[in-house]
C-alpha positions in Angstrom: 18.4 30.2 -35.4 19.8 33.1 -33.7 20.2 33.7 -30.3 17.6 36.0 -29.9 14.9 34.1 -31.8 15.9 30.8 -29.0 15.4 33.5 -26.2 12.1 35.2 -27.6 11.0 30.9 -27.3 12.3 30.1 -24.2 10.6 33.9 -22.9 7.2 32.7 -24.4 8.0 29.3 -23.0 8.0 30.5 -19.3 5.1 32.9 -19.5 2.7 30.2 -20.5 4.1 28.0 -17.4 4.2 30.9 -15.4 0.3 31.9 -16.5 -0.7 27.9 -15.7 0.8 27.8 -12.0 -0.5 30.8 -11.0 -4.1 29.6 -12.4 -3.1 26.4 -10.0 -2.1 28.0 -7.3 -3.7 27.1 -4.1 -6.0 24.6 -6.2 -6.0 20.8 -5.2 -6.8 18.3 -8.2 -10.3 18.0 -7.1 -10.9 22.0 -7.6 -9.1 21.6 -11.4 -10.9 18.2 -11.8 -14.6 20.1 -11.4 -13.9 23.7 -12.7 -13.7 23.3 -16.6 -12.7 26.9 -17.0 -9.0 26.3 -15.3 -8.8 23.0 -17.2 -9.5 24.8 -21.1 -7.4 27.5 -19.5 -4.3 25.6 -18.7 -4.6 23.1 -21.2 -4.4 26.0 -23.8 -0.9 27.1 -22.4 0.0 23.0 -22.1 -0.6 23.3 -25.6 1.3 26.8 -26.6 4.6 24.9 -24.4 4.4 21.7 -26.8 4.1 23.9 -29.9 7.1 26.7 -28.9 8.9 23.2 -27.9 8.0 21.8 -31.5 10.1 25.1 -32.8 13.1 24.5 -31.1 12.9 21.5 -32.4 12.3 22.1 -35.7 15.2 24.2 -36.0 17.2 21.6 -34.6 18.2 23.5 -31.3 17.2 20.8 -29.0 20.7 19.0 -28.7 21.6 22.3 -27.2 20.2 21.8 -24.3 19.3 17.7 -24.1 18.8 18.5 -20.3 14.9 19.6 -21.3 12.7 17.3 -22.6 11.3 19.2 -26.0 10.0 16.1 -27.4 7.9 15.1 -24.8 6.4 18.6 -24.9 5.7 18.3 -28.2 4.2 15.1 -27.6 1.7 16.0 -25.0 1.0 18.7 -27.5 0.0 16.1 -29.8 -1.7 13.7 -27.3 -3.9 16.9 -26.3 -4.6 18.3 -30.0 -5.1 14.7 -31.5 -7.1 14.0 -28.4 -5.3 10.1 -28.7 -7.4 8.5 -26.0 -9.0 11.3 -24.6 -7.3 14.0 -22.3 -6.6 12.6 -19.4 -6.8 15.4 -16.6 -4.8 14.0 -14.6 -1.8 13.7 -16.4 -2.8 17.4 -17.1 -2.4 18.1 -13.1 0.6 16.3 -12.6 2.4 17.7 -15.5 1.5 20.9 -14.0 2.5 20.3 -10.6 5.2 18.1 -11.3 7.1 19.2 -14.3 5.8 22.8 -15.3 8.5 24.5 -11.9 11.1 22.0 -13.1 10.7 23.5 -16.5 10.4 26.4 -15.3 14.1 26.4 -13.4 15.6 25.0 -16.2 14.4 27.2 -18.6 15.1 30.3 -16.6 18.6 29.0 -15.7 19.2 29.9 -20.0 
């Protein structure tokens, strides 16, 4: 994969984390737990991340940068598409608040 076609991932990448924390912003878990809007609305960029993630994988670009855990984006993808379980909002929320501005610096650190 070229260059270009990694950045145009990574740029789409950030935008749907960037989209999801501003959604959150200010929220506490009880607001996302009871407003089903935010939840459909963040789970659908939770699930655009696991699938861009699923392409850099794909095209075997992941051991480039080991430091960013693609497959466990791509497995949440799964877990939320396949519905294994039930989605579980709060691992939603804390992926979100915990690892979406990691991401976030890592990816913008490309």
């Amino acid at each position: 994969m070229s260059r270009s076609r990694f950045d145009d991932i990574r740029d789409k990448i950030i935008r749907h984390i960037e989209h999801t924390l501003s959604y959150c912003e200010g929220m506490t878990q009880d607001d996302f737990d009871t407003n089903l809007m935010f939840q459909e609305a963040c789970i659908f960029n939770v699930l655009q991340v696991g699938e861009l993630a699923a392409k850099v994988i794909d095209l075997e670009l992941d051991t480039e940068y080991p430091e960013i855990e693609w497959r466990q984006m791509r497995g949440m993808r799964n877990r939320i598409v396949h519905d294994y379980d039930g989605v579980h909002m709060d691992i939603v929320w804390n992926t979100i608040q915990d690892d979406f501005p990691k991401l976030l610096e890592q990816l913008s650190s490309i």
